[in-house]
C-alpha positions in Angstrom: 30.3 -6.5 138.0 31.3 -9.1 140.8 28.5 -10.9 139.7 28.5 -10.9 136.0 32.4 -12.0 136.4 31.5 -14.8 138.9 28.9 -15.8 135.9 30.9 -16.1 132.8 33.7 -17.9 135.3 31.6 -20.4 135.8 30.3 -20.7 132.0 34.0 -20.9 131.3 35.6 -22.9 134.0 33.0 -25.1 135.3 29.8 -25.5 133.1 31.4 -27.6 130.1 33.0 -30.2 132.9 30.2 -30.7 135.1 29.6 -34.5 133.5 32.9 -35.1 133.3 33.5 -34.1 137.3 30.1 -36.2 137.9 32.0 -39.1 136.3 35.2 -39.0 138.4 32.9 -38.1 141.4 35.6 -35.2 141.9 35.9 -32.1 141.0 39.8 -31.2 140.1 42.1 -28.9 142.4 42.7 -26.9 139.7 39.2 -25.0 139.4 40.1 -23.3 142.8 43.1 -22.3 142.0 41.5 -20.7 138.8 38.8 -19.4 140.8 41.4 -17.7 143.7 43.0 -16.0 141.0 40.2 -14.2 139.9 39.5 -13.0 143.4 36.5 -15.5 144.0 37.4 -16.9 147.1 37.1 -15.8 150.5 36.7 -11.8 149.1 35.9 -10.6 152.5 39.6 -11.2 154.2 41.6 -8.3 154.8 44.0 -7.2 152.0 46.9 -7.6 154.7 46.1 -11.1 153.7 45.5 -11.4 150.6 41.9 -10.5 150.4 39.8 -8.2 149.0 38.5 -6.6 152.1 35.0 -6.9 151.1 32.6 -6.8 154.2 29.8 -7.2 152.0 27.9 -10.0 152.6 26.3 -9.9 149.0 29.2 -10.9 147.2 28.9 -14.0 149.2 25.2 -14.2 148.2 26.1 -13.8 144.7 29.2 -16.9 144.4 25.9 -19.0 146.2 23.3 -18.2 144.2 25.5 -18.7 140.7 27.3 -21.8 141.8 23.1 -22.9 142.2 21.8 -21.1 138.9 24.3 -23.3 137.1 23.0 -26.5 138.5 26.8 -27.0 140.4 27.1 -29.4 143.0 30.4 -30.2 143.0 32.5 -27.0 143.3 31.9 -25.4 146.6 33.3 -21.9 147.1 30.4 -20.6 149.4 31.2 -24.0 151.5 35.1 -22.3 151.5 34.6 -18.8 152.1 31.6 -18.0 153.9 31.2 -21.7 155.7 34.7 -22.7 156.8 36.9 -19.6 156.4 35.4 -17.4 159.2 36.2 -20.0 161.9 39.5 -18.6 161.6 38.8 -15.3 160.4 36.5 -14.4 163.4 38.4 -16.5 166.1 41.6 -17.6 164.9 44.5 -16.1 166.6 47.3 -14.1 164.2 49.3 -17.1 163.4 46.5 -19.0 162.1 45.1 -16.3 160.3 48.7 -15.6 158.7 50.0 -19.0 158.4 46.3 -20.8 156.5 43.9 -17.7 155.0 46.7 -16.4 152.2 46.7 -19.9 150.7 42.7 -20.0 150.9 42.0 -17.3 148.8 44.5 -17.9 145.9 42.8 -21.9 146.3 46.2 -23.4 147.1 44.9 -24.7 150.3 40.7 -26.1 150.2 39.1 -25.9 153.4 36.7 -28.7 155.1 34.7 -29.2 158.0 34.9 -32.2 160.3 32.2 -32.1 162.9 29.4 -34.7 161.9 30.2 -38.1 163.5 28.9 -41.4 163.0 26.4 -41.2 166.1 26.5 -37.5 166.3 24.6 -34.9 163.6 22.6 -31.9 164.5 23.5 -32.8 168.5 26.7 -31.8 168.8 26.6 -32.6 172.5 27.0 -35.8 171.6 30.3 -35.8 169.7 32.9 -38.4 170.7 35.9 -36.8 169.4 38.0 -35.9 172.1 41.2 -33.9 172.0 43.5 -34.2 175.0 45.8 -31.7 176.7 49.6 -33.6 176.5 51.1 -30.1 177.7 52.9 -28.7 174.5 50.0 -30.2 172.0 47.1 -32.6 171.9 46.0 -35.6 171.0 43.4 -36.1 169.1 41.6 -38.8 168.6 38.0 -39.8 166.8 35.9 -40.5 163.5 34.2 -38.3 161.3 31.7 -38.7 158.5 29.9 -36.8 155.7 32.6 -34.9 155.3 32.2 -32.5 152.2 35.8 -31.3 149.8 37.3 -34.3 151.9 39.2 -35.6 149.5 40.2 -32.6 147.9 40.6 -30.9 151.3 44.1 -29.5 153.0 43.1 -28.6 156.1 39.8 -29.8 158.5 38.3 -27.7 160.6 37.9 -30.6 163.6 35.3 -30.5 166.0 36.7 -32.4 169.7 35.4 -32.8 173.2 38.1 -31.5 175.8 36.1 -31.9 178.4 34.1 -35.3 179.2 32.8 -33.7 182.3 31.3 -30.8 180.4 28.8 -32.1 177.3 29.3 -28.7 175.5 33.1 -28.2 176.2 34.2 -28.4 172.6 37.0 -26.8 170.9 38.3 -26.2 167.2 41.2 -27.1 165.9 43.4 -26.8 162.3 44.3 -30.2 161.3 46.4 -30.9 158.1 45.2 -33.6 155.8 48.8 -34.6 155.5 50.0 -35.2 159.3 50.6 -38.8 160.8 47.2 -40.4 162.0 45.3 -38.5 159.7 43.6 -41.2 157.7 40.9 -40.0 154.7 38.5 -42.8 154.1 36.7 -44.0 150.6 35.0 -41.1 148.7 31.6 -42.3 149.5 28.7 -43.2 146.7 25.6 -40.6 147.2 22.4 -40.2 146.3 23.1 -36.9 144.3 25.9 -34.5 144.7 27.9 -37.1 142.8 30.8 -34.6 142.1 31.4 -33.7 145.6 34.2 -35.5 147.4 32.4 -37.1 150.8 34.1 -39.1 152.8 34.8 -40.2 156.7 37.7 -39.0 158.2 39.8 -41.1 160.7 41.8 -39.4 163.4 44.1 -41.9 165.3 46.6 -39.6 167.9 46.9 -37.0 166.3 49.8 -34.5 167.4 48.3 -30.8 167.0 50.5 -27.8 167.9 48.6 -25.6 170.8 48.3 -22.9 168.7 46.4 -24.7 166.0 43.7 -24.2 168.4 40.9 -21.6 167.3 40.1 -19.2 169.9 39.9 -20.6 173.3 39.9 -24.1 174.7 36.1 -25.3 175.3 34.6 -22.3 173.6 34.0 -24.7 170.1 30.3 -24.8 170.6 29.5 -21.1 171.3 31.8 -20.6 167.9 30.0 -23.3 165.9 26.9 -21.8 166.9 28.0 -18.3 166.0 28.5 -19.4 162.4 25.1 -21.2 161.7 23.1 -18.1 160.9 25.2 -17.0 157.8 25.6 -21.1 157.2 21.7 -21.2 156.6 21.9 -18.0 154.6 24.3 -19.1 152.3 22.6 -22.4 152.2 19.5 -20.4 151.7 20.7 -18.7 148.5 22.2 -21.5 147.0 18.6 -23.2 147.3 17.0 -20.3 145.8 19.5 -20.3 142.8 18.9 -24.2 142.4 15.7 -23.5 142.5 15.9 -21.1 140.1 17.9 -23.5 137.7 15.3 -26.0 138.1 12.6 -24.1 136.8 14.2 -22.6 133.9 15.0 -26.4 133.1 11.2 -27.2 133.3 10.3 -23.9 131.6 12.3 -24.7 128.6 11.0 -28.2 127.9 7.4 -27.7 128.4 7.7 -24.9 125.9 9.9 -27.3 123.3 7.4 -30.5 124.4 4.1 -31.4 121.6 1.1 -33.2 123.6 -2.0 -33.7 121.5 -0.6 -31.7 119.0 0.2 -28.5 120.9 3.1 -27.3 123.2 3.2 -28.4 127.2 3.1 -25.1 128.2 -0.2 -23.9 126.9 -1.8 -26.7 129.6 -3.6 -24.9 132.3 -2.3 -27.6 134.9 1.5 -26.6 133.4 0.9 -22.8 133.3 -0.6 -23.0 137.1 2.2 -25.3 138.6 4.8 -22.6 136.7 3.1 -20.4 137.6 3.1 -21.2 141.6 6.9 -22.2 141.4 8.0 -18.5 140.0 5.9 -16.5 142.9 7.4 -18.8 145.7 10.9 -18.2 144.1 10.7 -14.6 143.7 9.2 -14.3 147.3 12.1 -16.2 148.8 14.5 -14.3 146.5 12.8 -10.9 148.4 13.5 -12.6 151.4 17.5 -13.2 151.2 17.8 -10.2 149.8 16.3 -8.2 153.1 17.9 -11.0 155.3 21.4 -10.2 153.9 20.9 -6.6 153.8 20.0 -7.1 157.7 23.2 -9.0 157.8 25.3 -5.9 156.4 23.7 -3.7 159.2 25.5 -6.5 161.6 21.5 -8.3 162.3 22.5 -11.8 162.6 19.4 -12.7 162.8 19.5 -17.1 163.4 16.0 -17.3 163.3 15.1 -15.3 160.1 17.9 -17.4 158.8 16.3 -20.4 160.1 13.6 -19.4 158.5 15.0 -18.8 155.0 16.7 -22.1 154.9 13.4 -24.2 155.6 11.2 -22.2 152.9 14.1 -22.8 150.2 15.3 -26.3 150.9 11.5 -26.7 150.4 11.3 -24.9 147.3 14.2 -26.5 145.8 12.7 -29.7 146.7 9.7 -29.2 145.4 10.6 -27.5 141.9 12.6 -30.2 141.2 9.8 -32.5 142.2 7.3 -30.6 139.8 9.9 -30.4 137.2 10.6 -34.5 136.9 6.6 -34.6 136.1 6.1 -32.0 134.0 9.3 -33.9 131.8 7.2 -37.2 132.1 9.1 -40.2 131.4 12.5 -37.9 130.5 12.7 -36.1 133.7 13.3 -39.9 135.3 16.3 -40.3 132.9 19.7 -39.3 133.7 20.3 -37.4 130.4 17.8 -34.8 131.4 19.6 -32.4 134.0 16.2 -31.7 136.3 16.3 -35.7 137.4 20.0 -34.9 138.4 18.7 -31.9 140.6 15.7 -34.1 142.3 18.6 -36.2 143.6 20.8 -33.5 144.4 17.6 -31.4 146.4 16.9 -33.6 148.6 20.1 -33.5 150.9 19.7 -29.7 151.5 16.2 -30.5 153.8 19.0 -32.4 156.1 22.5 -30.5 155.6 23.4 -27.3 157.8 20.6 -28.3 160.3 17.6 -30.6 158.7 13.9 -29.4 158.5 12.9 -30.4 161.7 15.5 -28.7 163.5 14.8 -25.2 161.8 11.0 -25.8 163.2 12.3 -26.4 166.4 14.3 -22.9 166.4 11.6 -21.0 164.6 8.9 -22.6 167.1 10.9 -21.5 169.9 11.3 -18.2 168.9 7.3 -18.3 169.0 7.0 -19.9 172.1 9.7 -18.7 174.5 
C-alpha cells in the first residue's frame, strides 16, 4: 500500500514537472511539503515526533527505488530520510531531536550534508573544517562543496575537525542555512542531475550553540561511518530502480523502432543485450531485497552493502550505456529521456564512496 501510494505521488506531484525542475535546475520547496504530508518523509521517526514509527527499512527501499523507476533526479527524499535524518535520530541528543525532526517529516525544514571539501572526498581525515571550542559555543570555520538540496536546504549537517592533533577527531554539528557567516554559494552547472541544487557552502565564524552538537565532541567519524552501510543501500536501490527505468526506456523504443523493415527488437544483438540487462537487474534486485531484510534483523552488514552499491552503480551505468546505442542517433539527443539518464549514471560510480573505494572495502574483507 506504502508503495503503490509513494507511486501515484510521484505520477501526480513530480513526473509532469520533471523538465520544467530540469530547467530551473531546482526542484520547488513545495514538493516536500506535499510529500510530508502524505507521510513520505522520514517514516521511521517515532510518533512522539511526528513520525510514523516505522522501523522497517523497506519503506525506505521503496521511496529509493520509485524516486529511480521514475527517472527522478532532482527530488531526494531517501537523501532526507534515510541519509541525513538518522545523524540526529541515532545520536542526536533530545533537544535536537525535538527542536529539527517534527519539521523534517511534514518537509518544512529540508535536510543537507556538508562534509565533502574542496581537497577532501572519500578521505575524511583530511577535512580542513575546524570547529573551535569558545566555551559556551563554537566557531566554525571552513568550505564545503558538492553539496546536494543546498540551495533548497534549512539545515547542514557539518562535518569539522576539533582536534588538529587527532586526524580523525571530527564532530557533527546542526547548522542553520540562515545564521550570520553562513554563506551558500552559486548552484553549480553538472554533468547530469541538473534538477538538483549543488552548491559550495562557505562557513566564515560561525556561532553554534553547544548543544547543536550531535552526540559527543570528536566522535564525528565513528558516526559518519556508522551511517555508510544503509547510505550505499539506499544508494543501491535507487541504482537498481534507475536501472530499471532505463531499460524499460530502451525496451519500449526498440519495440516502436523499424530497421530494414522490421522492429529493433526482433535483432538477435538487441534481444541478447536485453536480455543480459534484465538478468543482472533482477539479480541485484534479489540482492537488496536479502540485504535489507538482513538490515531489519539489525545485520548492518557494510560490506554486503559495499558490495550492492558497486554491482548497481555498474548496472545503472551500463544500461544506460546500452540504452543510448540501441536508440542510435536519438538516444544522443536530449529529447529522448535514456541520454538524460547516461548523464545522470555516471555520478553514482563516485557519490557515497566511488568504485574504487568499495573494492578497497570488499578486498579487505577478503584479505584481512
Amino acid at each position: 500500500m506504502f508503495q503503490e501510494a509513494f507511486r501515484a505521488f510521484l505520477q501526480k506531484e513530480v513526473v509532469p514537472f520533471q523538465d520544467e525542475w530540469r530547467e530551473a535546475g531546482i526542484v520547488p520547496r513545495e514538493v516536500y511539503l506535499k510529500a510530508g504530508e502524505n507521510g513520505f518523509l522520514v517514516p521511521q521517526a517515532p510518533e512522539y515526533l511526528g513520525g510514523l514509527g516505522i522501523n522497517d527499512f523497506r519503506f525506505q527501499q521503496i521511496v529509493a527505488e520509485e524516486i529511480g523507476r521514475c527517472g527522478e533526479t532532482g527530488f531526494m527524499p531517501q537523501l532526507h530520510s534515510t541519509i541525513i535524518a538518522p545523524y540526529i535520530l541515532n545520536h542526536g541528543s533530545d533537544y535536537l531531536k525535538e527542536k529539527y525532526i517534527p519539521k523534517t517529516i511534514t518537509g518544512e525544514c529540508i535536510l543537507s550534508v556538508a562534509m565533502t571539501e574542496p581537497d577532501a572526498g572519500s578521505d575524511l581525515a583530511g577535512l580542513r573544517s575546524n570547529a573551535v571550542d569558545k566555551g559556551d559555543h563554537y566557531l566554525l570555520n571552513g568550505n564545503k562543496t558538492y553539496i546536494s538540496n543546498g540551495i533548497c536546504g534549512d539545515i547542514y549537517i557539518v562535518a569539522a575537525r576539533t582536534n588538529p592533533e587527532q586526524p580523525r577527531a571530527l564532530s557533527l554539528f546542526v547548522v542553520e542555512s540562515d545564521w550570520q557567516g553562513v554563506r551558500v554559494g552559486a548552484n553549480l552547472k553538472k554533468m547530469g542531475m541538473k534538477s538538483q541544487d549543488t552548491i559550495e557552502l562557505f562557513l566564515d565564524n560561525v556561532k553554534i550553540p553547544k548543544e547543536n552538537l550531535i552526540g559527543k565532541e570528536h566522535q564525528g567519524f565513528n558516526y559518519l561511518m556508522d551511517g555508510l552501510a544503509e547510505e550505499r543501500l539506499i544508494c543501491a536501490a535507487w541504482n537498481t530502480g534507475s536501472a530499471e527505468y532505463a531499460f524499460n526506456l530502451t525496451k519500449d523504443f526498440v519495440i516502436d523502432r523499424k530497421v530494414f523493415g522490421k522492429p529493433l527488437s526482433y535483432m538477435q544483438n538487441t534481444q541478447f543485450k536485453m536480455a543480459e540487462l534484465r538478468a543482472r537487474i533482477d539479480m541485484a534486485q534479489a540482492f537488496i531485497d536479502t540485504i535489507v531484510a538482513n538490515t531489519n534483523r539489525g545485520d548492518n552488514d557494510s560490506v554486503a552493502a559495499s558490495e550492492a552499491k558497486l554491482l548497481t552503480s555498474e548496472l545503472l551505468c551500463d544500461t544506460a550505456d546500452e540504452g543510448v546505442q540501441l536508440h542510435g542517433g536519438a538516444g544522443y539527443m536530449d529529447e529522448y529521456p535514456i541520454s538524460r539518464v547516461f548523464t545522470d549514471a555516471r555520478i553514482t560510480r563516485i557519490f557515497a564512496g566511488t568504485s574504487e573505494i568499495m573494492k578497497l572495502i570488499i578486498a579487505r574483507s577478503i584479505f584481512e
